[in-house]
VMD Tcl script that draws the C-alpha trace (Angstrom):
set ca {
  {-44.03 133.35 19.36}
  {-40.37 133.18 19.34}
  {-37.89 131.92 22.05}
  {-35.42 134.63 22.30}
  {-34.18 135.38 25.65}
  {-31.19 137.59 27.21}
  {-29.81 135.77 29.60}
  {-29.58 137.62 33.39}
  {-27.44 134.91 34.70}
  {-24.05 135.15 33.07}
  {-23.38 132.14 31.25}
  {-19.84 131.99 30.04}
  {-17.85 129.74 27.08}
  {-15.00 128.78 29.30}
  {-13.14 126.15 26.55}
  {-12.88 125.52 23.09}
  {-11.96 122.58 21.05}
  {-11.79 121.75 17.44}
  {-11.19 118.34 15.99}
  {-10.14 119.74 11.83}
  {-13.21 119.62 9.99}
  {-12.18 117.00 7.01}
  {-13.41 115.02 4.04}
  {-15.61 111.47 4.83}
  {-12.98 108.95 6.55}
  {-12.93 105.68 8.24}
  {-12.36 107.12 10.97}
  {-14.53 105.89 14.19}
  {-17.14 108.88 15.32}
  {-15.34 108.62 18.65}
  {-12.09 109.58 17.48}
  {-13.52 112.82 16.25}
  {-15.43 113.69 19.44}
  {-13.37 112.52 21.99}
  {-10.01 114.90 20.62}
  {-12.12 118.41 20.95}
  {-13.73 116.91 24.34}
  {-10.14 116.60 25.80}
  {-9.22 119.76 24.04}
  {-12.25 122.08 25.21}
  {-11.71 120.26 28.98}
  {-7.95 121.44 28.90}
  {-8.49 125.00 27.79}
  {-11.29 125.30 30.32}
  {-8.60 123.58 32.91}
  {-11.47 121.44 34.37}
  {-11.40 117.77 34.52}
  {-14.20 115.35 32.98}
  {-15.59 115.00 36.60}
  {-16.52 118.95 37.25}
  {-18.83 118.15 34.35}
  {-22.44 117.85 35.53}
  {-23.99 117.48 31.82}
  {-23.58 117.13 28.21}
  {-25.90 118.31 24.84}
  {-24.80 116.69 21.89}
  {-25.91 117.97 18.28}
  {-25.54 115.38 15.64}
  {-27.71 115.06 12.38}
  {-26.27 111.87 10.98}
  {-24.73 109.64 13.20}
  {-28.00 107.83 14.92}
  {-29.54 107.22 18.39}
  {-27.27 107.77 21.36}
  {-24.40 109.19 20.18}
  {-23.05 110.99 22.91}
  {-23.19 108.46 25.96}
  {-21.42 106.00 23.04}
  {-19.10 108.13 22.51}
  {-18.82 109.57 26.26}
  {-18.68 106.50 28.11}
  {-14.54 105.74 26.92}
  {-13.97 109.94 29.11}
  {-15.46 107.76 32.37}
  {-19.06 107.46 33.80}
  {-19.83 109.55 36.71}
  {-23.60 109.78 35.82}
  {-23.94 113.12 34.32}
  {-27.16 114.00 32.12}
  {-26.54 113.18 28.36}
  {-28.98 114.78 25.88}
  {-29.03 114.23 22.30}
  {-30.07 117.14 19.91}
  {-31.10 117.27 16.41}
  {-32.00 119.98 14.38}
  {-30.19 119.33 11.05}
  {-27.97 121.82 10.23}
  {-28.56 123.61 13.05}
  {-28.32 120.58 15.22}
  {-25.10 122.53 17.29}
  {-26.57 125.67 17.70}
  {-29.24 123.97 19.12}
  {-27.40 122.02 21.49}
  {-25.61 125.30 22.84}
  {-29.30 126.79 23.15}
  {-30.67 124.13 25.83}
  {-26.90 124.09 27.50}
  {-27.07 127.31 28.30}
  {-31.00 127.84 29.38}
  {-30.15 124.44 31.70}
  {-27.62 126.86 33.05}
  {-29.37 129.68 33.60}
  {-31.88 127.74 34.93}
  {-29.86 126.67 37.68}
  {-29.88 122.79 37.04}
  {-26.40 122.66 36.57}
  {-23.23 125.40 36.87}
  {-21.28 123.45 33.91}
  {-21.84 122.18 30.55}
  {-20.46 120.21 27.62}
  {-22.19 120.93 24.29}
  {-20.40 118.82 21.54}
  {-21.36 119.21 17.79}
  {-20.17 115.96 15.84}
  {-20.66 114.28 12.70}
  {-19.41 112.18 10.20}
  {-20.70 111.82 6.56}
  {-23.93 109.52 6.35}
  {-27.03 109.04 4.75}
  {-29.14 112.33 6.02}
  {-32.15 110.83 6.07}
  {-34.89 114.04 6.18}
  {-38.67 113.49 7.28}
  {-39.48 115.77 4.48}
  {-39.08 112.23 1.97}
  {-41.90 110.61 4.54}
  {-44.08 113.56 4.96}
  {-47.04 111.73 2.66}
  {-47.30 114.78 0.64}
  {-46.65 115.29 -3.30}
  {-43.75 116.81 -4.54}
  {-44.47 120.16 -6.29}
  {-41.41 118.87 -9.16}
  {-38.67 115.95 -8.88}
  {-36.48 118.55 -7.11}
  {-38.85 120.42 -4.56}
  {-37.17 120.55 -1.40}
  {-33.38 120.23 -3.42}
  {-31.08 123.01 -1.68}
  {-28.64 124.00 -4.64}
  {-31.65 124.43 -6.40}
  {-33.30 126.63 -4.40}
  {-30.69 128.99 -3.61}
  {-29.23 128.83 -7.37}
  {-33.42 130.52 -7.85}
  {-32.69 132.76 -5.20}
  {-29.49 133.66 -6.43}
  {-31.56 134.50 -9.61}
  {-33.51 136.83 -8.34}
  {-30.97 138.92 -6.01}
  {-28.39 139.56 -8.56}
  {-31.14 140.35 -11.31}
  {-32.88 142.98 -8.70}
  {-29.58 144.57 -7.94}
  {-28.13 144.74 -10.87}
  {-25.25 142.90 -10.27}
  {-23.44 139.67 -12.40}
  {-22.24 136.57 -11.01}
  {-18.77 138.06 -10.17}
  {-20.62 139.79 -6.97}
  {-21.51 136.27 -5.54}
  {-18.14 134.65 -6.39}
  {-16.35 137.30 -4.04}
  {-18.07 136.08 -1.00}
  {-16.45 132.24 -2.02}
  {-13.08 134.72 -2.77}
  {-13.14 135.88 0.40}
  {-14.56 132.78 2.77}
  {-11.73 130.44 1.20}
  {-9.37 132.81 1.63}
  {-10.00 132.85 5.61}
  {-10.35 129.21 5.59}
  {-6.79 128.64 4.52}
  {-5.50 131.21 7.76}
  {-7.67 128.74 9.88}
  {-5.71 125.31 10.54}
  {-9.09 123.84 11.46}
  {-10.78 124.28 8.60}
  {-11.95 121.53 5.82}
  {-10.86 123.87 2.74}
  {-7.11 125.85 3.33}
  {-5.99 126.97 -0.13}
  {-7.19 130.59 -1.48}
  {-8.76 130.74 -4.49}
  {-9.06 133.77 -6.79}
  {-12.40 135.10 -8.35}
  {-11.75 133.38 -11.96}
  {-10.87 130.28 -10.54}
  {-14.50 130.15 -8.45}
  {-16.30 131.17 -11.76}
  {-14.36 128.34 -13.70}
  {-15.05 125.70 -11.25}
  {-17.64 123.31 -12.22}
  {-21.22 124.17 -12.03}
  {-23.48 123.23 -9.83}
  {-26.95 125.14 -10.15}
  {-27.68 128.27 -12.08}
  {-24.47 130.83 -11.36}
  {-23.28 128.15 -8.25}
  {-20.25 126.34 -9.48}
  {-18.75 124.28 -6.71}
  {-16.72 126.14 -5.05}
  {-19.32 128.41 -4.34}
  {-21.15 125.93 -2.18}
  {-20.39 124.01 1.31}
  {-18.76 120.51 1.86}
  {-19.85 117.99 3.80}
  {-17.69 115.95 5.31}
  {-16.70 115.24 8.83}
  {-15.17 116.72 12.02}
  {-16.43 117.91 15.75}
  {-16.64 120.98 18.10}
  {-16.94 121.33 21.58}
  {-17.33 124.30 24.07}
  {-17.16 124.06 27.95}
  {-19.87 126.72 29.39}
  {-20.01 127.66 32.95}
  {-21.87 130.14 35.35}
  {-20.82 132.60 37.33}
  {-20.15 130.90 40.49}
  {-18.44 127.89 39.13}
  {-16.05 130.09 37.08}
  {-15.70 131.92 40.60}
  {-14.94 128.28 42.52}
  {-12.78 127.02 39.94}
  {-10.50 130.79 39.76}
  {-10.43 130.76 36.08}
  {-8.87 133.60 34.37}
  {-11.80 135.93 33.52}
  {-9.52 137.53 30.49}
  {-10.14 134.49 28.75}
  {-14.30 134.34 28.99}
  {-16.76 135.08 26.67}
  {-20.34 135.55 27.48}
  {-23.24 133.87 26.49}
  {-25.80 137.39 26.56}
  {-29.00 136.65 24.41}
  {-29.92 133.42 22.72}
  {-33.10 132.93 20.28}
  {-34.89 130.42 18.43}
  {-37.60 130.27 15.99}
  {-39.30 129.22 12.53}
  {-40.60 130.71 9.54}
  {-44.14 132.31 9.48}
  {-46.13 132.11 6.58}
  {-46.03 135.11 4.63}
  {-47.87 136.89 2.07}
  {-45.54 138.85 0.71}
  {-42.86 138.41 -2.24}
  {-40.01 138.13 0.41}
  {-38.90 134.71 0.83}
  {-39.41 132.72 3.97}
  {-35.72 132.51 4.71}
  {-34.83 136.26 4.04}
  {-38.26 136.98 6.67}
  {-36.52 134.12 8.87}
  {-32.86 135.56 9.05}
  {-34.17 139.19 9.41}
  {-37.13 138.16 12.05}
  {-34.82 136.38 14.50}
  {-31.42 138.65 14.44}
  {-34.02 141.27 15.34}
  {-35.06 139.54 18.00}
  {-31.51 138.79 19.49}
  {-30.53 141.83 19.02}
  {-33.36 143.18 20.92}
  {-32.85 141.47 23.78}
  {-28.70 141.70 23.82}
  {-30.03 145.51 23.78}
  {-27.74 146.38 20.93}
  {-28.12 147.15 17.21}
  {-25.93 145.20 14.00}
  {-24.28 148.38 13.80}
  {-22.60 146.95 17.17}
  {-21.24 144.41 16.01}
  {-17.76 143.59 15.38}
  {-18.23 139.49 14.00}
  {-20.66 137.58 12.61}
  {-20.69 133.95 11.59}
  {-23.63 132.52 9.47}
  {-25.06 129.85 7.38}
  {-23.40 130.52 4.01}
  {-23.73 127.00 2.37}
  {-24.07 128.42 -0.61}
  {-22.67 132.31 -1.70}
  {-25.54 134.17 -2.22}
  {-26.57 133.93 1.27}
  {-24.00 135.59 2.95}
  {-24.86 138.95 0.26}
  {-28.99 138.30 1.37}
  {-28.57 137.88 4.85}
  {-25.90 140.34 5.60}
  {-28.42 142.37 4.36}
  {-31.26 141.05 6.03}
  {-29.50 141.04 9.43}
  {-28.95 144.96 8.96}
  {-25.41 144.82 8.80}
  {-25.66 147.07 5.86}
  {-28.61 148.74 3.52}
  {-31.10 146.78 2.65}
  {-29.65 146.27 -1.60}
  {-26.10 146.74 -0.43}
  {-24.92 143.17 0.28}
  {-22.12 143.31 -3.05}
  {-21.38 146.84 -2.52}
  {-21.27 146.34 0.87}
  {-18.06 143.19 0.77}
  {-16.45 145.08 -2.36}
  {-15.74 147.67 0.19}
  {-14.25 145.66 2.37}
  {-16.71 145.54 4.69}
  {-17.12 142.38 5.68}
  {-13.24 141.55 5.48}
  {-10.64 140.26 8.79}
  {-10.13 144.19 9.68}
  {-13.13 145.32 8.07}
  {-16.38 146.86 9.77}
  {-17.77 143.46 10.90}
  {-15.80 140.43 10.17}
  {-18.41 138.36 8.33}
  {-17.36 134.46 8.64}
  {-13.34 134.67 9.54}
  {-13.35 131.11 10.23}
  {-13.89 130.29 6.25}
  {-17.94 129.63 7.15}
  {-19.54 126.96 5.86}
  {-18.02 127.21 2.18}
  {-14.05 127.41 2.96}
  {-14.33 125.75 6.99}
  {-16.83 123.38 5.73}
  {-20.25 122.13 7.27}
  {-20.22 118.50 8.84}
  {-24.03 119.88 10.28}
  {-23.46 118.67 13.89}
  {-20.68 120.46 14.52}
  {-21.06 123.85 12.69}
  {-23.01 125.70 14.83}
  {-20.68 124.68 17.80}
  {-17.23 126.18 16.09}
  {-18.75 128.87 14.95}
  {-19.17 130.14 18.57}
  {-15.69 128.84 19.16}
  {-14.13 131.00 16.63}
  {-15.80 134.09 17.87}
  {-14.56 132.88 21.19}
  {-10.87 132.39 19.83}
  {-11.54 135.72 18.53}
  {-12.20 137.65 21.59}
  {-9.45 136.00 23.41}
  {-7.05 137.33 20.97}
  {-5.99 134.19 19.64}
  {-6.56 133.50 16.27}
  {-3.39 133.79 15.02}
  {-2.82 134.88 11.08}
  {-6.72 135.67 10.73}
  {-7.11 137.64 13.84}
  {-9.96 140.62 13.58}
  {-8.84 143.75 16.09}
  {-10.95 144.57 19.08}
  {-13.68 142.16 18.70}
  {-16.13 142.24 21.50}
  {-19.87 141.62 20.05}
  {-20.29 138.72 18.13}
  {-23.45 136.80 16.59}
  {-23.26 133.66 15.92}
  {-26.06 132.73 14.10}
  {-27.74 129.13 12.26}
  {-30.82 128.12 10.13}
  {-31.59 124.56 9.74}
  {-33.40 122.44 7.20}
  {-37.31 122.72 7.66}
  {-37.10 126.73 8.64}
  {-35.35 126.70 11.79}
  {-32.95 129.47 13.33}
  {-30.69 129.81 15.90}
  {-28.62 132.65 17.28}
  {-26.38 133.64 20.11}
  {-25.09 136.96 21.00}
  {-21.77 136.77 22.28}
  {-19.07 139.76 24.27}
  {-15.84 139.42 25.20}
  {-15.76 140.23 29.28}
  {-13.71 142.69 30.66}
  {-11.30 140.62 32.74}
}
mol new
graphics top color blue
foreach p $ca { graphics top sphere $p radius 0.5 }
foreach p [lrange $ca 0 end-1] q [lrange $ca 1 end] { graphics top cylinder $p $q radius 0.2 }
display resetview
């Protein structure tokens, strides 16, 4: 049974704030967060005080993060809550944000996504279990496999999976918050070193370090603060589940992606047809070809055909990752769920300059996580 949910209390992303995803620094966690905090607080034009409670996703960075980190914006005895949920550790944060919401405990939210490069320690490596081979449970591997298999069923060659890296690092360097800002053609992907099977490098995500906040807010305490309602984006159906076990030849993840966009979907009451953005887990390339796919965005075999078109392009059918995703924006885990639903939000508002997509007003932002987690919000632009 799946946790998917439209939301009959509108729940609105009032701010935004990026601190540049970047490479592993010395820089204090603090001095990450604390920048897109101040940021997200300014663009929402509400002060630290009108804020009730915080959700902080964070994979790497240990226990108590956020009331560490927190403390130096003043103590006024708000609720802090800690979230992890590996890569989707974010997403997840924005999901209990905005069901405390529309629950009623609170009108106003913080949900920060932060991280800085660290040891990733996984419960997978304590489980007890036997590995089935020395790299079972190896990502790169897995999705080099997968890789395998798609471009071998549809006929296609490795070119078809370098044009998603073409195109995601070519958004990336419109986007000055992203890790990755230079464009790369399609023979410099193929050329760069290998990784897995057809993945070379910069085919696949880096990790590094960086933070994302967005302010949320109900109806009535967008209504007592007067904010300008051009400028809000609402929360309308979030979802969460895991993978089933299947019995079929369809991997878990492909069943996963395709299960729960359904489901959000469903309950936003619209179809992928609707939509106008997307941003996804593409950590390595072939999974923005499977799961635009999966997700319905196009026919189910169509994923190449479907971005050679131009499909999936800034000005295209459905923008599919304009903020670089995970390969050219990068993926510090704690924070990537977080900016992806402040780039659809930017978006919407009309203000991502140089990368802007026309007349966006559905978006999905959507998030698996290590162990066979997803997460996914349905977003649309209000009418002012």
């Amino acid at each position: 049974m799946s946790g998917t949910l439209l939301l009959q209390e509108p729940i609105y992303v009032v701010g935004i704030g990026i601190d540049p995803y970047s490479f592993a620094s010395d820089r204090p966690f603090p001095q990450l967060g604390l920048p897109a905090v101040r940021d997200a607080l300014k663009d929402a034009s509400v002060e630290w005080s009108d804020v009730p409670t915080a959700y902080v996703g964070t994979a790497s960075l240990g226990m108590a993060t956020g009331r560490v980190m927190l403390q130096h914006l003043g103590s006024h005895g708000q609720s802090v809550v800690q979230v992890e949920s590996a890569s989707a550790s974010g997403s997840a944060a924005l999901r209990m944000a905005t069901l405390d919401l529309a629950a009623g405990v609170n009108d106003t939210a913080l949900v920060l996504g932060i991280d800085k490069f660290g040891k990733g320690h996984r419960a997978f490596d304590g489980e007890g279990s036997p590995r089935l081979s020395p790299v079972d449970g190896n990502p790169a591997i897995h999705f080099a496999l997968m890789a395998e298999t798609y471009l071998a069923e549809r006929g296609e060659g490795p070119k078809a999976m370098a044009a998603v890296a073409v195109k995601n690092h070519g958004n990336a360097s419109l986007n000055p918050f992203a890790q990755f800002r230079k464009p790369r053609t399609l023979e410099q992907v193929l050329a760069s070193p290998p990784v897995a099977g057809a993945l070379t490098v910069q085919q696949c995500c880096p990790r590094g370090e960086g933070a994302a906040a967005v302010i949320l807010m109900t109806e009535s305490a967008v209504a007592r603060h007067g904010l300008d309602r051009s400028r809000l984006v609402r929360v309308r159906a979030t979802g969460a589940t895991s993978e089933l076990p299947t019995q079929t030849d369809v991997d878990p993840a492909i069943e996963l992606i395709a299960r729960s966009t359904a489901e959000v979907l469903d309950a936003a009451g619209i179809a992928a047809s609707d939509l106008d953005m997307v941003e996804l887990h593409d950590a390595f390339s072939v999974e923005e070809l499977l799961y635009t796919e999966a997700m319905g965005l196009c026919e189910p075999g169509a994923g190449a055909r479907w971005l050679r078109d131009g499909h999936s392009q800034i000005g295209g059918t459905c923008a599919v990752n304009a903020s670089g995703g995970l390969i050219g924006m990068g993926h510090p885990l704690g924070p990537t769920g977080v900016g992806q639903v402040a780039e659809i939000t930017r978006q919407m508002r009309g203000e991502a300059e140089g990368r802007q997509h026309p007349n966006t007003r559905l978006g999905l932002a959507h998030m698996i996580g290590l162990g066979g987690v997803s997460f996914a919000h349905v977003l649309e632009k209000t009418s002012g």
